[in-house]
N, C-alpha and C positions, 0 to 999 in steps of 0.2 A: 253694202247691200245685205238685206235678210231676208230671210223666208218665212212668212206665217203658216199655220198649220194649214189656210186654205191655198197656202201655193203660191198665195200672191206676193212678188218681192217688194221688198220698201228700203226707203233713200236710209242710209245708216245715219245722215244730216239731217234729215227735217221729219223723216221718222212717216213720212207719206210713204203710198204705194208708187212705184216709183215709174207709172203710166202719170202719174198726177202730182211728180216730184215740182216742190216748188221754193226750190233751192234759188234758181235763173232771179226770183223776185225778191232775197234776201240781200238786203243792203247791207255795209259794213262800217256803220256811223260812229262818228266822235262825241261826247259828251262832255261836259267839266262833271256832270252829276253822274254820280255810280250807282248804279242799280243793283240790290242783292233782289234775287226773286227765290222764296222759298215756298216751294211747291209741295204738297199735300198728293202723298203717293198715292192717291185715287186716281190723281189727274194724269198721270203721266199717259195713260192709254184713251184719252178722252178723245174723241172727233175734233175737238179746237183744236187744245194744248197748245193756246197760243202764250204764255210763257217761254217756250222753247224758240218762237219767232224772236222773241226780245233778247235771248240770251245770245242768239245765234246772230240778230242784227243789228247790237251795239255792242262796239269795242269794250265800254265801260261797266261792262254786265257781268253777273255771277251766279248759275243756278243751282240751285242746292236742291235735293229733292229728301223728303225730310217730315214728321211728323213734331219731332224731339229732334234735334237739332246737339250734336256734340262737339265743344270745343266755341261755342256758340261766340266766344268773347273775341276771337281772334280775328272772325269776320267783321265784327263790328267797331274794331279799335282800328281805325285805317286812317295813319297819320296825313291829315291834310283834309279830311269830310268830319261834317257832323252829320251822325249816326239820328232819324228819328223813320217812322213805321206809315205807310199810307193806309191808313184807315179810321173810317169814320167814327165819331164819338163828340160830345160836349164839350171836349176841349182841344179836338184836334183843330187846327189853324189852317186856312185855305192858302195854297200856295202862292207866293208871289215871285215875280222875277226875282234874283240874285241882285244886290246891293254891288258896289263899288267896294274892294276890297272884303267881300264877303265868303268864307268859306261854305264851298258847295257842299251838297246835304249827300249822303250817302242812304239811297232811300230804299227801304227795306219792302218789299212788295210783297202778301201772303197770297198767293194762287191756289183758290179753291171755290167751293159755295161758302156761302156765306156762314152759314157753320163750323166747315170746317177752315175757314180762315182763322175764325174766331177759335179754335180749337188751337191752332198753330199757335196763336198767343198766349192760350190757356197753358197747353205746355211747354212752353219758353219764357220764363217770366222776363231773362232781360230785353226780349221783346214787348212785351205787357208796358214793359216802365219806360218805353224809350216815349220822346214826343211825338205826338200825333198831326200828321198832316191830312186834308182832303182836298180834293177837287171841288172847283165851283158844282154850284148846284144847278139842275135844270139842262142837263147834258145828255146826249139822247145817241144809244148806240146805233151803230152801224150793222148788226147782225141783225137783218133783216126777218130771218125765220125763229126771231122770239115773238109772242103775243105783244108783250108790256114791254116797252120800252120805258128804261130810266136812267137816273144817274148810276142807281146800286144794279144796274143790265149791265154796265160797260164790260168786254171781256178786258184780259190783262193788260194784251199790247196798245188796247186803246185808252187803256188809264193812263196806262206809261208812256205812251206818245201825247197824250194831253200834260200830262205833269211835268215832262221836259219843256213841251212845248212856252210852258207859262214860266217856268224856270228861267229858259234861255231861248228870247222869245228872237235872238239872231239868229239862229240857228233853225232849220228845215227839219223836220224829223218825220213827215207824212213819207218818204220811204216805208218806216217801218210798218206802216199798217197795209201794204201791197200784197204780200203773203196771204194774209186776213183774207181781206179783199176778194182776193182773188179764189181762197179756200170757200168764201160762200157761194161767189158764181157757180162753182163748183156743184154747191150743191141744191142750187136753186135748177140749175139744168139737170143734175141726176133725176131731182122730182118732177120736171116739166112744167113750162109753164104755167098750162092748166091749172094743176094740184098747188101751185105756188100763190095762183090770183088767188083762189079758193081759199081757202087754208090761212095765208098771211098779209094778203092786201087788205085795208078795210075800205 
């Protein structure tokens, strides 16, 4: 438990006020695929922060919080994964399930805006050189109180629950976006209905 300057305490786990801890909704999945999420210290105090749902609710996960990244090599030499980067570009490759005797990817997530995702690569080069993966196109988030919804909307945990998902398509992974989920009810009732039709229904 901690204390913020306005008094309010929050979960030392999921980093909520801890009236609206939502820890109870954090799953604790298995993957073959490893997720490194490297977070762009802006985001660590963000109202999502939903990176910290994915770290906290798959076994196979690792958060690094990080602009410049030290020792960069040793997270991504991990005997038994191939190492490549999710994000979009001209040659990144849309995911497919795993093969029959195929080694699972070890998939490096940048959590930020879009710039500064792209900044993360910018100063990491052997992030920059690694292969590029994306998600199908045409995919439409879940975070109700954006305007534009798109592919390049999805927040983290719903990149990385679709990307497993297509990965290892035996496997259940809508656990992980419950947290989410439930963080926007959240704040769809903070605003009131009313302000919510208004505002973000079209």
């Amino acid at each position: 438990m901690t204390l913020e300057r306005t008094g309010r305490q929050r979960c030392q786990r999921c980093t909520r006020p801890l009236a609206h801890c939502l820890c109870s909704l954090i799953p604790h999945l298995p993957s073959q695929t490893r997720i490194l999420l490297v977070q762009h210290p802006d985001e660590v105090k963000h109202a999502l922060n939903t990176a910290r749902f994915v770290s906290l609710g798959l076994q196979n996960a690792e958060l690094i919080i990080a602009e410049t990244i030290a020792d960069l090599q040793q997270y991504l030499q991990q005997p038994g994964y191939r190492a490549c980067v999710l994000f979009p570009g001209e040659e990144a490759q849309e995911l497919t399930a795993y093969q029959a005797n195929q080694l699972p990817l070890l998939l490096v997530v940048p959590d930020g805006t879009w710039r500064k995702a792209r900044k993360i690569l910018y100063c990491n080069p052997l992030l920059a050189e690694l292969p590029r993966v994306t998600l199908p196109a045409g995919l439409r988030s879940r975070y109700r109180l954006r305007k534009a919804l798109s592919a390049e909307a999805l927040a983290t945990v719903e990149a990385v629950s679709c990307a497993l998902s297509i990965l290892e398509p035996d496997a259940d992974f809508s656990a992980l976006l419950r947290p989410f989920e439930a963080l926007i009810e959240g704040q769809i009732e903070a605003m009131g209905a009313e302000v919510y039709q208004r505002n973000h229904v079209d």
